[in-house]
N, C-alpha and C positions, 0 to 999 in steps of 0.2 A: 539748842540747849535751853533746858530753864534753869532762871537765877532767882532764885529766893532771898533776897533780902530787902530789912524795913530802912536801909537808912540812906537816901536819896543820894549822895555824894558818892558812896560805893556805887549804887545803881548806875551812877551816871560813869565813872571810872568801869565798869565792868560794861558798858554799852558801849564805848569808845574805842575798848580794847577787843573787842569780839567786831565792830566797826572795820578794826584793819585786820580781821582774820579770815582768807576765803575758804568761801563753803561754810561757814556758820551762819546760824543766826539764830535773835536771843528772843526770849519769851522771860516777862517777868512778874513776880507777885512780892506783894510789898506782906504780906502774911502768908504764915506757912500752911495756914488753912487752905487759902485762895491756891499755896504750890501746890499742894497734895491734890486738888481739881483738877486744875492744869495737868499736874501729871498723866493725870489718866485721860483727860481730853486731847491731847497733843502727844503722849508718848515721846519726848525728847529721848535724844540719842544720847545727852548726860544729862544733868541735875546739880547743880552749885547750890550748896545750904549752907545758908546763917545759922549756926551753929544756938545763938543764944536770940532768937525772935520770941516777942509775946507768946505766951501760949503753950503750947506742947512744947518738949524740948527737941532738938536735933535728933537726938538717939530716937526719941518717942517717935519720930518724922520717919527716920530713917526704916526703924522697925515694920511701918503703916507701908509704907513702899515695899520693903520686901513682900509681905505680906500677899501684895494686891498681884494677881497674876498679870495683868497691862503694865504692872508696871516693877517688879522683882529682878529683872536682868538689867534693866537701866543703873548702870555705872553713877554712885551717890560720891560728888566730892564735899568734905565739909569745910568750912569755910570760919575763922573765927578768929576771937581777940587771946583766946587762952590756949596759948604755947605750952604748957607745963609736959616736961617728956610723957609724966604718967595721964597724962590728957589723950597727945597724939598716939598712946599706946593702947590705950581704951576707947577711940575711933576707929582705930585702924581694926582692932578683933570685935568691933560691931558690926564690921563688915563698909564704913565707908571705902572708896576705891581710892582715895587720897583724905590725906589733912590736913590742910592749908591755914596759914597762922596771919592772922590780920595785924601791920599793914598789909594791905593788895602789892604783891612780886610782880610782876608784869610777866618775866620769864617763869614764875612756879605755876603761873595760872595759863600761860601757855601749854607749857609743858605736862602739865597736868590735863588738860583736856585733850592733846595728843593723843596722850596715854589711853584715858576712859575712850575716846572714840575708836580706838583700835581695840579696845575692849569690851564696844557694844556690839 
């Protein structure tokens, strides 16, 4: 899986937690530029986005991956601080595979990557 996000304390929580998860393992970019590379050099079997990183925004991320033939069928979960129902209602018809609301759930983010790997 790659995990895109800039803010070390999640990085190190979502390394910990995929840590005790077998048959994963994680690839990460502290910029969503550096994910979008990654993506395409690694093809991960899902994709965890910070929804709100410098830079392009998540949607503009999410779009750039469809887009790229390497990388369009990889399962996008987004990842973020802003819970707003009309939020998670406007990721989900952007086409992420989930939308996940920061604090990090231990069980949403399992269950969530379940999910996307049975649906890569």
């Amino acid at each position: 899986m790659l995990y895109v996000e800039d803010n070390p304390a999640n990085l190190k929580l979502m390394e910990t937690l995929i840590d005790r998860m077998a048959g994963i393992t994680m690839v990460s970019a502290h910029t969503r530029e550096l994910g979008l590379e990654l993506a395409e050099v690694h093809k991960p079997d899902v994709i965890i986005l910070d929804i709100n990183l410098p830079g392009i925004n998540g949607f503009q991320a999410l779009h750039r991956l469809k887009e790229s033939e390497a990388t369009r069928d990889i399962p996008v979960i987004a990842l973020t601080a802003n819970a707003k129902p009309k939020e998670v209602e406007r990721g989900l018809k952007a086409g992420f595979h989930r939308y996940l609301t920061k604090p990090i759930r231990i069980h949403e983010i399992t269950a969530a990557l379940e999910s996307a790997l049975e649906a890569a």
